[in-house]
C-alpha positions as CSV (number, residue, x, y, z in Angstrom):
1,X,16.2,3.2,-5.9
2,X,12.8,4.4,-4.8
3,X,12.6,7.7,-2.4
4,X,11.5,6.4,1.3
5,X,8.1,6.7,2.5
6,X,6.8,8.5,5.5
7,X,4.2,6.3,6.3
8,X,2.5,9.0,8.3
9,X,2.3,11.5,5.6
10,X,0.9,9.0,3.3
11,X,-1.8,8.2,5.8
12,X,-1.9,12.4,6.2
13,X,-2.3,13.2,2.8
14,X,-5.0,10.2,2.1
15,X,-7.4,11.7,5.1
16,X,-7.1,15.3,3.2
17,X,-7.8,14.1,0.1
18,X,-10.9,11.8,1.4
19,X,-12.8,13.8,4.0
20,X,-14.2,16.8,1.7
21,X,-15.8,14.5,0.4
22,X,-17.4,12.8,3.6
23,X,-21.3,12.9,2.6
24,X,-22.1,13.6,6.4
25,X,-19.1,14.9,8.5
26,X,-19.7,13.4,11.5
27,X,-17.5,15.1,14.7
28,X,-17.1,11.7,16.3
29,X,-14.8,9.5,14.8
30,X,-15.8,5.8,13.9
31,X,-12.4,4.6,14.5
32,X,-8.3,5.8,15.3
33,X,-5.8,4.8,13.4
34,X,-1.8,5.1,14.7
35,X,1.3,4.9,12.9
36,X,4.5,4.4,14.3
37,X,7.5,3.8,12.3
38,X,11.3,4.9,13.7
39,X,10.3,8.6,11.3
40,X,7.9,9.3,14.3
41,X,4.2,8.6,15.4
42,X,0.8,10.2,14.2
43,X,-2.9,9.1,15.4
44,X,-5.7,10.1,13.1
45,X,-9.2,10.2,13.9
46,X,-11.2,8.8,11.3
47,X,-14.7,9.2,9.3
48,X,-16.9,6.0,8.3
49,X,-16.0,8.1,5.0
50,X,-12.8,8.0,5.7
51,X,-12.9,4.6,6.9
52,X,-14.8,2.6,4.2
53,X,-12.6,4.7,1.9
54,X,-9.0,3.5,3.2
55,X,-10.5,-0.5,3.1
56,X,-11.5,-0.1,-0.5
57,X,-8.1,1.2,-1.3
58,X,-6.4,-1.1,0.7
59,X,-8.5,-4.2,-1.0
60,X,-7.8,-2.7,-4.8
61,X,-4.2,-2.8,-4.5
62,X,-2.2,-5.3,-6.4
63,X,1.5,-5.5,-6.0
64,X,3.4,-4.3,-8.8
65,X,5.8,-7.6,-8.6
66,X,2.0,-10.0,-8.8
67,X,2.7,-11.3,-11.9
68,X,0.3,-14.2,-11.3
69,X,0.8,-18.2,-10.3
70,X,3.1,-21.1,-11.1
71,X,1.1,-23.7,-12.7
72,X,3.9,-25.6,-12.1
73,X,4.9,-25.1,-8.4
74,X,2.1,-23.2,-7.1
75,X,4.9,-20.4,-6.4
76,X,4.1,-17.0,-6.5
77,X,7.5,-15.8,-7.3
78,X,7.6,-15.2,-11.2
79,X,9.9,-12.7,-12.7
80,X,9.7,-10.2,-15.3
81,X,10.1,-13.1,-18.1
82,X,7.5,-15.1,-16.3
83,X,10.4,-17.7,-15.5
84,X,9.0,-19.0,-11.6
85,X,12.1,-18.5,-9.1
86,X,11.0,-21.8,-7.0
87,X,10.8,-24.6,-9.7
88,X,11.8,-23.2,-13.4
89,X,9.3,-23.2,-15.7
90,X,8.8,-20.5,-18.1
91,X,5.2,-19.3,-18.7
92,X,3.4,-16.5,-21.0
93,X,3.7,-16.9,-24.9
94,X,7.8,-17.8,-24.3
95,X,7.2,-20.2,-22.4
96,X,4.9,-21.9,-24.2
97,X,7.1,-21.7,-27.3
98,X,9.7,-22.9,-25.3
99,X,7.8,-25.9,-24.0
100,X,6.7,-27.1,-27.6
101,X,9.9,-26.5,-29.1
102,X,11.8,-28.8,-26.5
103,X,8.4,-31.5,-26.9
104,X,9.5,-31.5,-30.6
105,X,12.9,-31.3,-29.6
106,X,12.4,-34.4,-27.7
107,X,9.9,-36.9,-29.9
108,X,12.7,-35.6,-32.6
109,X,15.6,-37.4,-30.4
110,X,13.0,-40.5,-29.5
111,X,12.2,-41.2,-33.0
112,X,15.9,-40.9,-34.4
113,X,17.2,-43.2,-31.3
114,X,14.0,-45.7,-32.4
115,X,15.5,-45.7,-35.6
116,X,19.1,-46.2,-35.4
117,X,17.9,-49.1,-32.7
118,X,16.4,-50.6,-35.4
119,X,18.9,-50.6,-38.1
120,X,21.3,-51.7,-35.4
121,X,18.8,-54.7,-35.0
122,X,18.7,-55.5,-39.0
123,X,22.8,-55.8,-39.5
């Protein structure tokens, strides 16, 4: 289980690592950003540093469980083995084994039933 997050610190602790680094520290904020969550509340005044900083790490981040798009479904609901929750199929290098093996598996069964038609035909 992951440790909770104060969403307030986080916020916090981003600000202080950012704002040194504010090219031109400007005393007027550009913007104020609150957080409330049932830990408490917090209202930060904000650089354009600060700012264009907290959108481009907003925009970069990928969730850890973004393991891409059914090509089946759509979905976007793949496990750890690539296997989409919504409709089944299996993607990645297993399931594309997978996939041929039950194609072979398949053209295997069709031509045996073609053939046993057949000598049923001939007696």
């Amino acid at each position: 289980m992951t440790a909770p997050l104060d969403p307030a610190a986080v916020v916090s602790d981003f600000v202080d690592r950012v704002a040194p680094y504010d090219p031109a520290p400007d005393p007027q904020p550009v913007a104020m950003l609150g957080v409330r969550t049932a830990l408490g509340e917090a209202t930060f005044a904000l650089s354009d540093h600060v700012v264009r900083a907290l959108c481009r790490a907003i925009e970069a981040y990928r969730d850890p469980d973004d393991r891409g798009t059914c090509t089946g479904c759509g979905g976007r609901r793949l496990d750890d083995n690539l296997h989409c929750r919504d409709c089944g199929r299996l993607h990645g290098i297993l399931g594309e084994v997978i996939a041929d093996h039950a194609r072979r598996v398949a053209a295997e069964a069709a031509s045996a039933a073609k053939g046993a038609a057949e000598a049923e035909r001939r007696r």
